[in-house]
N, C-alpha and C positions, 0 to 999 in steps of 0.2 A: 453517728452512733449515739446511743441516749445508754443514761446510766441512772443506777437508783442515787439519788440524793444522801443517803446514808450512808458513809463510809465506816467501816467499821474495823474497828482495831481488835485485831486477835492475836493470842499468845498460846494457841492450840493445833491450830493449822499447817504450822510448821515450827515441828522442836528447836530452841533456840534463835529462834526469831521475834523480832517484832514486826508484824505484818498490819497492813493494809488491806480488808477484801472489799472487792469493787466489785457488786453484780451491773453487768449489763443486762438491759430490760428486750434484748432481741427475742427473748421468747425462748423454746423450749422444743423437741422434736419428740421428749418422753415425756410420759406423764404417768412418774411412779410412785408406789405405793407409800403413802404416808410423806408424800415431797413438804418440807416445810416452808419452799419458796414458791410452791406455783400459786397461792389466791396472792400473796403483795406481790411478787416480783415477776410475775410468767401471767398470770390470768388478769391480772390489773392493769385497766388503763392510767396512767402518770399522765398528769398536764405539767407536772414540773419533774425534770430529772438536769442531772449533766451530761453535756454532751461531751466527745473528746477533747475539746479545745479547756474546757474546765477542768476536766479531769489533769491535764499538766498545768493547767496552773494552781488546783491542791496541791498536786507533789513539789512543786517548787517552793510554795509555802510552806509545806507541813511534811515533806519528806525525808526533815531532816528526824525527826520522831518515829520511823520503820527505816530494818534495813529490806523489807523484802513486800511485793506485790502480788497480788493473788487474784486475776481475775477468775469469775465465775459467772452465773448465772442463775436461772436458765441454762441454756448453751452457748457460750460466748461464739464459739466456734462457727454458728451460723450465720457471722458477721460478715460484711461483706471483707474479700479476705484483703483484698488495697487499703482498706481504711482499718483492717486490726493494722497489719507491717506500719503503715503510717505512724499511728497511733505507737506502737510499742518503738519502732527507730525514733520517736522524740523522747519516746522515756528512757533510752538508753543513755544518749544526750545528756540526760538533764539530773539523773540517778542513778547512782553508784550501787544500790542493792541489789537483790535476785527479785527476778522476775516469772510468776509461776503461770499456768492457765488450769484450772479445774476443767474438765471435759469427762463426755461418755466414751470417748473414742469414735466417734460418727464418721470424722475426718480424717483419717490418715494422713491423706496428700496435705493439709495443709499441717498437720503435726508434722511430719517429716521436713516441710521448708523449715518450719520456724526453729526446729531443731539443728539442720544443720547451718543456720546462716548468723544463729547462733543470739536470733530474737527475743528468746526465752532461757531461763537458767531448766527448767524442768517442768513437769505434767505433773499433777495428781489424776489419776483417771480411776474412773468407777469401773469395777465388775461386777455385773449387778447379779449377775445369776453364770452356770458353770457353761458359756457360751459354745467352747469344745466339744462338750458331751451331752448336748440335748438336741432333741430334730424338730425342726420348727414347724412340722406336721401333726406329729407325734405331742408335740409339749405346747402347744399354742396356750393353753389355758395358764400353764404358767406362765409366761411371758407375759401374757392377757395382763396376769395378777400382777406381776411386780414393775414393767415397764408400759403397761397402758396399752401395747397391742401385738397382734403378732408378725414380727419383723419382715424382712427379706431375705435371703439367705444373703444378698450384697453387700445387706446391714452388719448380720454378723462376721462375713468377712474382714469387714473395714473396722469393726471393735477389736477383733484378733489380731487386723496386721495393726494397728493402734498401741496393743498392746505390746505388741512384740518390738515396736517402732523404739518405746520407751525404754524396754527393759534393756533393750540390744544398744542403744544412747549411754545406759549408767549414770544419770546424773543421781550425786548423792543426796539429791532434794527433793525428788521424783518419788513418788509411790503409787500405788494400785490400791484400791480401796472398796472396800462391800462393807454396807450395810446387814448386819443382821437383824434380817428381816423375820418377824414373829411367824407369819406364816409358811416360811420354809425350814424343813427339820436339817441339822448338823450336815449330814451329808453331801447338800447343796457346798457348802463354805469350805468344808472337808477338800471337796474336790476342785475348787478356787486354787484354795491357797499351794495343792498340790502341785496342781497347774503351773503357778508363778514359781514355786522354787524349781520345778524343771524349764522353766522359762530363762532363771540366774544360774541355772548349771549350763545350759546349752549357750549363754552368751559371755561366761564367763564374769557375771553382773550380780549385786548386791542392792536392789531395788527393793526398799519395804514394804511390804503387801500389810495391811491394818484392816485389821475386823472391826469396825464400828457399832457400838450398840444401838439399836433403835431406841429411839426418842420418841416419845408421844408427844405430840404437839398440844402446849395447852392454851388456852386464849387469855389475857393480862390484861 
């Protein structure tokens, strides 16, 4: 596995933490609107990155400086799935903090392993648009616009049962998260965030769904 060389400390990512995020450079399956990682980390060739042998030996060094790990990407998730388990069973090893993965929900099957074997403390997962209530016939244009193309209906399944995977878990580190995106009016988010509180009424769970502002990306 290859990772971006820049690890980066954040104290936003998850309330009351100090985190580590680690993009892997595997690439990406969306490419949506306004992404602030796909030109460095998704569409850029790296001749230098970390691979996972490095990446434990950061945390052994410098682990003791976060209690919690955040991989991302891209899509971390489109990793080959023996070398993420690998990878995260020696950082369990070796690190005493929480361990999270950012994901679109693409994967189910491998969210559900890593959930119950108990590889991860919790998900952040994107809902990028009201995946329940739109037909991918019918709405392709939106889709078009904010995740880059129009899906399969297999796809939106596996972002659903994804979602459902997490909220029905409870981890109190776990959340659901959408971008507010300029080009979608209220009602889109309206009907998200709806969604998730009947998601923690039906499973009995308090998973925090967070509306995010969009950011315009500026160049420095």
């Amino acid at each position: 596995m290859k990772f971006y060389k820049n690890l980066i400390r954040t104290f936003n990512d998850l309330p009351e933490y100090t985190s580590v995020l680690i993009h892997s450079l595997v690439g990406c399956n969306f490419y949506c609107y306004g992404c602030h990682n796909y030109g460095e980390i998704v569409a850029k060739k790296h001749s230098e990155f970390f691979t996972s042998e490095d990446i434990i030996e950061q945390i052994k060094l410098n682990g003791f400086l976060f209690n919690a790990i955040i991989f991302s990407g891209g899509e971390f998730l489109i990793e080959d799935f023996n070398s993420i388990t690998k990878l995260l069973k020696e950082l369990r090893v070796i690190f005493d903090g929480k361990i999270i993965i950012n994901t679109n929900g693409s994967f189910p099957d491998k969210i559900k392993y890593l959930l119950e074997f108990q590889l991860v403390d919790g998900f952040h997962i994107d809902m990028k648009l009201p995946y329940h209530a739109l037909d991918i016939n019918k709405d392709q244009e939106i889709y078009k616009s904010i995740i880059g193309f129009k899906p399969s209906q297999r796809l939106i399944n596996n972002m659903l049962s994804s979602i459902e995977l997490i909220i029905e878990n409870n981890s109190p580190i776990s959340q659901v998260r959408t971008v507010k995106y300029p080009i979608l009016d209220q009602d889109f988010f309206s009907e998200i965030e709806s969604y998730i509180v009947q998601l923690n009424k039906k499973f009995n769970s308090n998973v925090t769904y967070k509306l995010n502002e969009f950011l315009i990306k500026t160049n420095t």
